[in-house]
N, C-alpha and C positions, 0 to 999 in steps of 0.2 A: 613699498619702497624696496628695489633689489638691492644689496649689499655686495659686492663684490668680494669673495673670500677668497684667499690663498695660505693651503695649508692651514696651518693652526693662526694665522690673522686676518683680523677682522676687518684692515682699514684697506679704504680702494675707491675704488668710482662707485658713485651712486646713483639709480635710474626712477623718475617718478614709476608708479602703479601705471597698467594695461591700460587700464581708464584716460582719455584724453583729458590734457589737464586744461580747463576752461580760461581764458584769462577775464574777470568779470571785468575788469576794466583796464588790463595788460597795455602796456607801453611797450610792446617788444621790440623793437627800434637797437633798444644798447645790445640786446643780443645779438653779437655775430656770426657768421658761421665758421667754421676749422679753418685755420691758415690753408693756402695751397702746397700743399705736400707731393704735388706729381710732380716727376720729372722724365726726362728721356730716356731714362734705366729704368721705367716701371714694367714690370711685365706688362706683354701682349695679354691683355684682359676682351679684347673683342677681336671677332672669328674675323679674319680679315676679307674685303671686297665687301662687306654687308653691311647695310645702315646701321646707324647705334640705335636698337631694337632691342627690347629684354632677350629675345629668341637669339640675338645676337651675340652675348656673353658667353665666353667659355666655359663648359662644365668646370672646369677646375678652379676657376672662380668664383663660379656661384657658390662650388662645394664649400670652398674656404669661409663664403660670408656667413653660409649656413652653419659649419661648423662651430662659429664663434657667436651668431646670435643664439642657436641651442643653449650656450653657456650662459643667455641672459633672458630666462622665459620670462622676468617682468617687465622687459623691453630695454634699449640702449639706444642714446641719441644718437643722431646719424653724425655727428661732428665729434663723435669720437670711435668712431668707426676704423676713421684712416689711421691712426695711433693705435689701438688694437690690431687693424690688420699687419701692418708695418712690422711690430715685438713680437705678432706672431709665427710670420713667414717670410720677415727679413724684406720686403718686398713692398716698395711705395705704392698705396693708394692711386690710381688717376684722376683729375681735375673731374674726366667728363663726366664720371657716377655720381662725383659728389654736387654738380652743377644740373644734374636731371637723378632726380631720386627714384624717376617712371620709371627707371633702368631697374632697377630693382624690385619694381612689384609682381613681377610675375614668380619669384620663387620665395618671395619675403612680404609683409606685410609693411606699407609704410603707412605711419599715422600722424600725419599731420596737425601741432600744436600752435598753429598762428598762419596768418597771411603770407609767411614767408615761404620762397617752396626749397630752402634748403637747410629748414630747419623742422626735423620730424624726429621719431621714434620708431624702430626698426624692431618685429618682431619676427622670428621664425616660424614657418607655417609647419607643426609637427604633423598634424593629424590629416594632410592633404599627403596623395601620389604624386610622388614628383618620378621624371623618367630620367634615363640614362643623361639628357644634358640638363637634368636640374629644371626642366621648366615642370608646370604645375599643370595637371591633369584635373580631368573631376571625380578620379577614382580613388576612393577611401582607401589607406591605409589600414590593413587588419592586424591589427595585435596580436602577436605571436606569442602563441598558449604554451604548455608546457609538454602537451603531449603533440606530436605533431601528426602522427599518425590517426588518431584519436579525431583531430580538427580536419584532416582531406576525407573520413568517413563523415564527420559530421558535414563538410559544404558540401558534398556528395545527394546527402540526405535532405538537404533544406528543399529543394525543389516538389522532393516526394512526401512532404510531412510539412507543411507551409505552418504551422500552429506551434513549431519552434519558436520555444522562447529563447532570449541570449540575456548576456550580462554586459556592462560597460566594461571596454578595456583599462586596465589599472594605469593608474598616472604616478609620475615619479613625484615625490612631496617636492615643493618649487621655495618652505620657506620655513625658516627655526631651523634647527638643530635636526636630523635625520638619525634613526636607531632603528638596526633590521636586525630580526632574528635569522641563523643560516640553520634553513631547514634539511639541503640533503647536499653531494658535491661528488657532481660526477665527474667533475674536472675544474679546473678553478678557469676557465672560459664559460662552464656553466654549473654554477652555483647556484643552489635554490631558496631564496630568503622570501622574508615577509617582513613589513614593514610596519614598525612597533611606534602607536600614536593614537593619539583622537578618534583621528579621519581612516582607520586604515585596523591595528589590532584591537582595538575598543570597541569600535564599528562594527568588528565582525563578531564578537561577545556577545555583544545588544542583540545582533539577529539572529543569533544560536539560539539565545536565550529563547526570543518569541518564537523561533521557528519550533524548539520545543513545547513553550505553552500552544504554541497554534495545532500540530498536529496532535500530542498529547489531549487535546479539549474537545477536538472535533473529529468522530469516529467517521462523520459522512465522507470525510477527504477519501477521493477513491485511491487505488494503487495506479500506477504510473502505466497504461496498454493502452496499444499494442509498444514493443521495446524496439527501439533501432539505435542505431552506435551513432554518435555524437549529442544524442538526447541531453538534456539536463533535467534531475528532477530529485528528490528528495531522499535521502536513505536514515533509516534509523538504525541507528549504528551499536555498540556496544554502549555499555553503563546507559542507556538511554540517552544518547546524545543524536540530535540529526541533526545530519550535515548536508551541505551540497553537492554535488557530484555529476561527475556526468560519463556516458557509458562507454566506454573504451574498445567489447566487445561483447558477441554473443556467443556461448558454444554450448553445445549438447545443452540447455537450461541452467547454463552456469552464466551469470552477470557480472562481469567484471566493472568496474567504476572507478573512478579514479578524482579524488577529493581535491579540486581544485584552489582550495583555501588551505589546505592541511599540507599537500603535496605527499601523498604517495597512494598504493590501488590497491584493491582488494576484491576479491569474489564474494557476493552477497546474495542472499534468496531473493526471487522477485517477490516473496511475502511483504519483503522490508523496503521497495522501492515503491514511494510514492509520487506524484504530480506534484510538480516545484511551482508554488503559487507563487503571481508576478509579483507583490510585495517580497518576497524574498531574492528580485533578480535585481533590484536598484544596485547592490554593492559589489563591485567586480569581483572575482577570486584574484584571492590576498596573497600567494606566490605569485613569485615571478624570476625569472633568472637573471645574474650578472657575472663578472667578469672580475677577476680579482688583477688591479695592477700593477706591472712589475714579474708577474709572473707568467704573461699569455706566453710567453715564446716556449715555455716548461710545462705548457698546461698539461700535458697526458701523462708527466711522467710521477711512476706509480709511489714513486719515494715522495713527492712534494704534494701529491695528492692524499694520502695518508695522513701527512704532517697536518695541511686542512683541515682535512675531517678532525683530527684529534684535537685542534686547537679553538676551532668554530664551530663543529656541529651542536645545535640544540643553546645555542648562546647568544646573547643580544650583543651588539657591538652600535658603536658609535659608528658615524660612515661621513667619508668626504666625497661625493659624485664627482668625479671627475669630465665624464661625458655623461649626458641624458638622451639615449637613444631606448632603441626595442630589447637591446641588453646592456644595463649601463655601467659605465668602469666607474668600479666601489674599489676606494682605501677602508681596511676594517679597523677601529681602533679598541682595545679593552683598555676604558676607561673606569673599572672599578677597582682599581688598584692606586697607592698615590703618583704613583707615573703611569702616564696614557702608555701603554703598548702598542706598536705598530703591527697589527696580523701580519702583515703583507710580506714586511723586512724581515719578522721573525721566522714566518715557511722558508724564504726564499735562503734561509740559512739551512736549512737541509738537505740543499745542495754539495754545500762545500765538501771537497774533499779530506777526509777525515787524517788523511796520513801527511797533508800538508799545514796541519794547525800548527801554531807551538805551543806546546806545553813545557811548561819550567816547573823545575822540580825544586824541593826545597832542601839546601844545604848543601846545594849544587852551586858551582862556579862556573860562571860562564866569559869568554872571551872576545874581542874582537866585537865589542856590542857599541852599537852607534844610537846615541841619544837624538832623536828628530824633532821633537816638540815639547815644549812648556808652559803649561797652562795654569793661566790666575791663581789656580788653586793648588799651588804647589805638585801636583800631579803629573807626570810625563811620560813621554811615549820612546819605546826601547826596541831599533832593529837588530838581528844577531843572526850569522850565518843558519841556513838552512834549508834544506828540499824545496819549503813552498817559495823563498826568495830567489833561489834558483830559476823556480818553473815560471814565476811572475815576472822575471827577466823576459825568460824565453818569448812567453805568450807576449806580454806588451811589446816586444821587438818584432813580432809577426803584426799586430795589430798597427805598427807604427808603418811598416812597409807598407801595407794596405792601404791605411789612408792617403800616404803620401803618393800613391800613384794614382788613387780614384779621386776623380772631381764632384761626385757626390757628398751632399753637407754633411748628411746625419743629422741635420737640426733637431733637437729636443723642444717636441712642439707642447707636451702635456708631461711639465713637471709636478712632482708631486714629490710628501716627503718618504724617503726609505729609496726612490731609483737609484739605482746604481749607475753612473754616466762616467762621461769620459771629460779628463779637465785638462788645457798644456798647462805645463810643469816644466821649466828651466829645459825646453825647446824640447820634453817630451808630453805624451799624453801620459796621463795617471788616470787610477780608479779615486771616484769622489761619491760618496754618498749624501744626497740633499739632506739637510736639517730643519731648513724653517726659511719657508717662500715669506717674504716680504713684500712684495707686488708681484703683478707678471714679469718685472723684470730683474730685479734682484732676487737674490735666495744668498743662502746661504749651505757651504758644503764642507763635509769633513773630508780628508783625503784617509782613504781607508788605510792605506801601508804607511802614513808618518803620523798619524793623528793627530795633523796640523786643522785648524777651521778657518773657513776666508769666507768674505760677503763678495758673492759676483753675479755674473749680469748672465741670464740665460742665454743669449744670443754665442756666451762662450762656449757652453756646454754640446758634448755633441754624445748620441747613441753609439753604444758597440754594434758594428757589426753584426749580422745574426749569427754568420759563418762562426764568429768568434765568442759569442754569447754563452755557452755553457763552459766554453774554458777558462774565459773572463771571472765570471761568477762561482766556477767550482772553486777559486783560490781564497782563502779565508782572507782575512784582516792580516797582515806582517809586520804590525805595531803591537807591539804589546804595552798597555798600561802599567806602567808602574807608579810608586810613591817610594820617597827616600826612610826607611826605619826608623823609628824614635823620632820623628818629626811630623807635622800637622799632616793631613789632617787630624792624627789622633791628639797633638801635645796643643792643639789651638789654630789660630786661623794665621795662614800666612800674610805678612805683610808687602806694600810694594817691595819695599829696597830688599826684602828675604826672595820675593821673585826673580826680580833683577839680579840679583849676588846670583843664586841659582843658572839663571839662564848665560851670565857671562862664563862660569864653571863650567858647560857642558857641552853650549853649541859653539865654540869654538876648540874643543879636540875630537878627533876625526875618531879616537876609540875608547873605549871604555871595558873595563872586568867587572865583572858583579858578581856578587852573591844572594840567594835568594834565603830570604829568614824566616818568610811566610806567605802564602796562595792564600787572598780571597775569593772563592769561587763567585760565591753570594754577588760580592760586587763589580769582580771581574777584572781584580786588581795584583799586582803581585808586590810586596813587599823589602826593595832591595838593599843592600850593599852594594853604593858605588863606587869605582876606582881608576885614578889613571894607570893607565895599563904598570907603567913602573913604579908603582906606588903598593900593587897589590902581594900579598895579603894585611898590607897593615893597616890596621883599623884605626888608629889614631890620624892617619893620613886620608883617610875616604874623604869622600864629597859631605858625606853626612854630617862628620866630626867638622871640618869646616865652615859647612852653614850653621850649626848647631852654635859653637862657640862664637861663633860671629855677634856683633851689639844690632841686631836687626830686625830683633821681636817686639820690641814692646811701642808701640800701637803712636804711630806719628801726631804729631797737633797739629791738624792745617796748615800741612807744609802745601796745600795744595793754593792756599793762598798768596802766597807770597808773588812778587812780579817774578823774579830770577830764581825758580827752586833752582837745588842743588843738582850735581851732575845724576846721582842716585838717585833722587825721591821722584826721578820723572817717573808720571804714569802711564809713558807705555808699555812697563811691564804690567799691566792690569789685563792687557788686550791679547786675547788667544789669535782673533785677527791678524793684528802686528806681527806677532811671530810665524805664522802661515803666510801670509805674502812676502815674509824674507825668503822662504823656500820656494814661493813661488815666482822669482824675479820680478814681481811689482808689475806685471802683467794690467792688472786695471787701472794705472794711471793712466793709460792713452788715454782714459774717455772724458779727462778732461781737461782743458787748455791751460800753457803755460804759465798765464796771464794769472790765474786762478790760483798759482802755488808762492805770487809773489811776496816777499815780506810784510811790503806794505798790505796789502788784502788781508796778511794773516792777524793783523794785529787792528784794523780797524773796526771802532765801534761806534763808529759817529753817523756815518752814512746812514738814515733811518729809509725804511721801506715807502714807497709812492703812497699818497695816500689814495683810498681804496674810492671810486667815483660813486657818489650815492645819488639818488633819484630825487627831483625838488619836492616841496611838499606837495603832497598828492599825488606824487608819480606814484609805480608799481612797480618792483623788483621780486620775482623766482629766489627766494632763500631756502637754507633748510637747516633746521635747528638744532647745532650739534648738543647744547647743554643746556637746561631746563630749571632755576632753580624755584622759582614762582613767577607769577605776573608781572612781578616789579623787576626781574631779572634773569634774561636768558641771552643766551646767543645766539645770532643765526651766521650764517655764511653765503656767498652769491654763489648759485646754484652754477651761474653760468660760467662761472672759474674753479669748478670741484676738481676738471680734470687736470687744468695748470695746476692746483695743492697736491694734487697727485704725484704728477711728472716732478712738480719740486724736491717731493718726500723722497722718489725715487734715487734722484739725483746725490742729495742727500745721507742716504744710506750708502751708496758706492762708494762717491768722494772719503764720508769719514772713516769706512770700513777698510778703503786701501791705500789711507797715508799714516803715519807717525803724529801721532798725539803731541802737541805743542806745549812748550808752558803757555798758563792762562794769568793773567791778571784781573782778577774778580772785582767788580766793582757793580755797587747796586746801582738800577734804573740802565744798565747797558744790556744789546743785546747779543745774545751767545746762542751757539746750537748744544742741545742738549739731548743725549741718550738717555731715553725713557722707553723699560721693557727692552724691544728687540728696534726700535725706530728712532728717529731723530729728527729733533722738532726745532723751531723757534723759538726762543725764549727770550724775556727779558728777567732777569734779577730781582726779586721783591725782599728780599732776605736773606744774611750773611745768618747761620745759627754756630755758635760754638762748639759743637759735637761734630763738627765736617758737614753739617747737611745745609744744603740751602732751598730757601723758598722761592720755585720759579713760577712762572704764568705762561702758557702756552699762545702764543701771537695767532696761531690761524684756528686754534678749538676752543680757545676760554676755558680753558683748566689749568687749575693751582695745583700741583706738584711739589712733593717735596722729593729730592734727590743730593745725590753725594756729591760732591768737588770734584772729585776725578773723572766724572760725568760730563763736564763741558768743555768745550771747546770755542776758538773762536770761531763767528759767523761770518764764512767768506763772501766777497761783495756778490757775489753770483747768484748768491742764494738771498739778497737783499731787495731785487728787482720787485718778485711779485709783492705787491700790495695785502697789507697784514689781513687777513680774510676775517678774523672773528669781530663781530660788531654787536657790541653789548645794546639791549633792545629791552623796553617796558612796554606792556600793553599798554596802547591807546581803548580809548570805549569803555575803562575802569577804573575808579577811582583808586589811585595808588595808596597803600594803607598796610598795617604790619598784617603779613598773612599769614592765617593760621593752615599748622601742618596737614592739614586734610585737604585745603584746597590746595597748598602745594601739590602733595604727588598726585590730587587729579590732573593741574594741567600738564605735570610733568608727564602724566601718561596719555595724555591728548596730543603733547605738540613733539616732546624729545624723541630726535633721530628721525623725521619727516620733513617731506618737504609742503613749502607755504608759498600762497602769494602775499606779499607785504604789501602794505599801503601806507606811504611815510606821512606821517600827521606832523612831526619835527624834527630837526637832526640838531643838537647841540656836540661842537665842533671842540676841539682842543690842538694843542700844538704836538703830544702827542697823539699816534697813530690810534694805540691800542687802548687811548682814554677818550674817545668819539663816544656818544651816546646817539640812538634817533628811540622816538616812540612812534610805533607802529602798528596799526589792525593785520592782522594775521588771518589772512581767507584758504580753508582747504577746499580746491576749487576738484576734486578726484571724482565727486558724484557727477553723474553723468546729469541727473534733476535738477540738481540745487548744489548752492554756493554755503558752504556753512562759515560763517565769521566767527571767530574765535572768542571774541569780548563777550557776545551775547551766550555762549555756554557756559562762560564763567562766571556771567551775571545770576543767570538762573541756578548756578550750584549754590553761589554767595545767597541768595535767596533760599532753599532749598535746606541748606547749613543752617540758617536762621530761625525757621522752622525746627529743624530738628535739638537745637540748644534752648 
């Protein structure tokens, strides 16, 4: 099962295994194929005057589908294709591809999962030559080794020395979690890592080892004659370690090698190079180069390569692939600390120009400082005249000219977090730093000069420039964090109405005097004395003494209950959101209709979701099971509407990220959308608790949540449409009975997060959506041989168990 990941989340489209999924006795019938999405503004995707031929398609379109199938080596249904291409390239899909899928086999792989021909799985052909218009050759693709010189001596040679042995080219890991170690950095376009796991640094341990007992035990192994350059063969090395190697060059009896698992060379005697036995050629060499991104436009320069080395060499890092090619763009993360670090964002800060920072001194006063942002956490961000705000004028007024005369997009086709982009802002462009991708299409960004954050839609985001690229990025952040003195977060946790009081204080005067009382360096914070400018120097008059004596500390009772809160206790001062899209003139409303903000939408909760169409008894339905609690209870969901829960989530997330939080009228059994983590879901009500929390139920995953009041919101009619997806399910083929904890997490680790063919044995129906029961055989139909049913494994554990008590 591929997962779709963005950024630091996990939730997205989901694609069965490479494996064609079998249907044993499949009704695919209810399966439809993608809406039609062509229109007469689709790009020209075929060469024109020539038949619709694969040889026919534009290279720039092949490139495109290639691009994006790359990003799904376990394969993607071709009915979500059009919706990928579209978020990717802004650019409709046409009817004809998706109506002849032939179209696409000459540079892609289509695999066909039923009698239908426009319903397949589309994979990318990595390891085939493809030529300048993308179509597919029969000539392999060779993997580009690290020495390059090295490998045109060695194909050189292969003619003249035919007993050449080779090794498998390395494969990028395709599933889990990814961790490389960075071995060497000649430039962060080529970086030399190895890739730390199982299948890859463990692998290569195991054959050290044996390569050692092997040679070590057996004195017959001859040495490696006659020697020619691109050989590969065996050296023993210092502390008694043999490695692999292979020969770089010859001179005067000097052997140079070069360790292609280790990554770097060295001059050896030929006493010590021996004949590299074929058991030792199964596992590729374990370097290989990538690209660090965010920084290719900078790659040579000698300050930010520096900064690399010092901060990655010889250290394992967590890694996001961004593209999977012959050198793949790696985000590096240092997750051994309680906050992940961003390598990428932290180098690319050794750019800035150092006489443009601001630094604030302490028991200095400062003037003329404009407060820009206010966040949940009593925390806020401070502009004040100076050089770098000056020069960041300058530059984004040159930047601004530029765009406005070139019809070039800039699209930001591969976001990731730490880019630094370009976002409008009150009918300019601003710098925005990504924080946390939500799907392909929402993310979320700080804006680097007010450290305001808003949730928006890629499609807004556009590239600097390159021309403009190092002047862009030379200028640091021109926000500075502050916190107000003698108040949270040291003295406690701020309240809404302490936010609120706060935020009406500051962003409605245009200036502000401070003084500063103390520099956190540690946290990166400064410690001030606020003032309105004719207020200062007196202390009894600050912003401080005011929120301070204010009645607005001590900790609300469920005012979030109530139908009418008060004008204060709204919770959109909770929302850092909220207050970023005031500065950014509410820009992401257009994306959706007026219809959609009308009173009545906002307050209703009667209208329940369609109910969800299930198959009669014995029909067969494509699920997949997002929660696993035993036999007697799990949930699945219909495979073939993953991507509509997708598209909804999406929707979702914009909508509640760029409107004003409503009062809520809480009442159990109704249903609300609810922020859980960084997303927003479905919910119905299970539980009012007296501490502010309440107990919800997720409508499309089957999970019990507990979360806060402030947390929900009404659920607009728009988002009511699709049909509640999670459908609580009991094995069929087992007798239903209290089950003990061991076979629980077996089948929880058999069936949870996979997809099934279901076989409905019954469906017991209810007036509610999300109180539908059916019992079901669950067939994992992925082997290519055999059908495995799911009852009969749990039968033989339950047997098995019985035995062993």
């Amino acid at each position: 099962v591929q997962k779709v990941c963005t950024g630091n989340q996990v939730d997205g489209l989901l694609y069965p295994a490479k494996k064609t999924l079998q249907r044993t006795k499949g009704d695919t019938k209810q399966e439809k194929a993608s809406p039609d999405v062509a229109s007469s503004k689709a790009e020209p995707l075929l060469i024109p005057n020539m038949g619709t031929t694969p040889a026919s398609l534009t290279s720039d379109f092949k490139q495109r589908v290639v691009n994006i199938l790359l990003k799904y080596s376990n394969g993607l249904w071709s009915n979500a294709l059009p919706k990928l291409y579209q978020d990717t390239y802004q650019v409709k899909f046409p009817e004809e591809i998706l109506n002849n899928l032939e179209l696409l086999s000459d540079f892609c792989t289509v695999d066909y999962v039923s009698g239908t021909p426009k319903k397949a799985i589309l994979y990318a052909n990595p390891r085939r030559h493809v030529d300048e218009n993308l179509n597919v050759t029969g000539k392999d693709q060779k993997h580009v080794p690290v020495k390059a010189t090295a490998e045109q001596h060695y194909e050189e040679s292969r003619d003249q020395y035919p007993e050449n042995v080779t090794v498998p080219p390395l494969t990028i890991p395709s599933e889990g979690s990814v961790s490389v170690m960075v071995i060497d950095v000649k430039n962060t376009n080529e970086v030399l890592i190895r890739y730390v796991g199982k299948d890859y640094s463990s692998a290569l341990e195991q054959m050290e080892d044996d390569m050692k007992a092997y040679y070590s035990q057996n004195s017959t192994v001859p040495l490696a004659q006659p020697l020619h350059v691109g050989q590969l063969v065996a050296v023993h090395a210092e502390e008694d370690a043999w490695l692999r190697a292979r020969i770089i060059s010859l001179e005067d009896n000097r052997i140079k090698v070069y360790y292609g698992d280790h990554g770097f060379s060295e001059f050896v005697e030929s006493s010590s190079v021996y004949k590299l036995q074929k058991q030792f050629c199964l596992l590729p060499f374990q370097t290989t180069k990538c690209k660090l991104a965010g920084l290719e436009f900078f790659c040579d320069d000698p300050v930010l390569v520096q900064t690399v080395e010092s901060e990655a060499s010889f250290k394992i890092f967590a890694v996001e692939i961004l593209e999977k090619s012959d050198v793949p763009l790696l985000v590096l993360y240092d997750i051994s600390g309680e906050d992940d670090i961003n390598i990428n964002a932290t180098c690319l800060k050794a750019l800035y120009d150092k006489s443009l920072e601001l630094h604030l001194q302490v028991d200095v006063q400062y003037t003329k400082v404009r407060v820009t942002s206010v966040s949940s956490d009593g925390s806020l961000y401070c502009q004040m005249p100076s050089k770098g705000l000056s020069r960041l004028s300058e530059v984004m007024q040159e930047v601004e000219d530029y765009l406005r005369c070139k019809q070039t997009e800039f699209n930001v086709l591969v976001p990731f977090c730490g880019k630094i982009c370009l976002f409008p802002s009150k009918g300019k462009w601003a710098r925005v730093e990504i924080r946390i991708i939500h799907t392909r299409r929402a993310l979320d960004v700080q804006f680097m000069d007010t450290g305001a954050t808003a949730t928006v839609e890629v499609s807004e985001l556009r590239e600097i420039p390159p021309q403009f690229q190092r002047a862009v990025i030379a200028i640091p952040p021109q926000a500075m964090k502050c916190c107000l003195a003698d108040l949270p977060p040291n003295t406690g946790m701020w309240t809404p109405d302490a936010v609120l009081s706060l935020r009406h204080a500051v962003m409605n005067c245009p200036e502000f005097s401070m003084r500063v009382v103390k520099q956190d360096d540690s946290e990166g914070i400064a410690h001030i004395y606020l003032f309105a400018s004719e207020k200062f120097p007196d202390m009894e008059h600050s912003v401080n003494q005011q929120i301070k004596h204010a009645d607005l500390w001590e900790h609300q009772k469920d005012v979030f209950l109530s139908i009418t809160p008060s004008k204060n206790s709204s919770t959109e001062v909770l929302s850092d959101d909220a207050s970023a899209l005031q500065l950014t003139s509410g820009k992401l409303e257009k994306s959706f209709s007026d219809s959609a903000r009308e009173p009545s939408s906002a307050v209703s909760t009667f209208d329940m979701p369609p109910p969800l169409p299930l198959p009669k008894t014995g029909g067969f339905m494509d699920v997949y099971v997002s929660v696993a609690c035993h036999p007697g209870h799990f949930i699945v969901q219909p495979w073939k509407d993953l991507h509509h829960l997708e598209a909804l989530m999406e929707e979702m997330i914009l909508y509640y990220s760029s409107t004003e939080k409503k009062p809520v009228s809480i009442e159990k059994n109704k249903l609300y959308a609810a922020k859980i983590g960084n997303q927003w879901f479905r919910v119905i009500i299970k539980g009012i608790l007296r501490n502010g929390l309440l107990s919800v139920y997720e409508l499309d995953y089957g999970k019990h949540e507990f979360i806060r009041t402030e947390k929900v919101q009404p659920l607009m009619d728009l988002f009511r449409k699709l049909p509640v997806q999670a459908v609580t399910t009991q094995l069929a083929g087992v007798k239903n009975q209290q089950w003990s904890e061991k076979t629980s997490i077996v089948f929880r680790n058999l069936v949870e997060k996979k997809p099934f063919v279901a076989q409905i044995q019954s469906v017991t129906e209810s007036t509610n959506p999300w109180d539908r029961k059916i019992v079901a055989f669950l067939v994992d139909t992925s082997l290519q041989e055999t059908d495995i049913w799911i009852h009969d494994f749990v039968s033989q554990s339950l047997a098995e168990f019985a035995k062993d008590d």
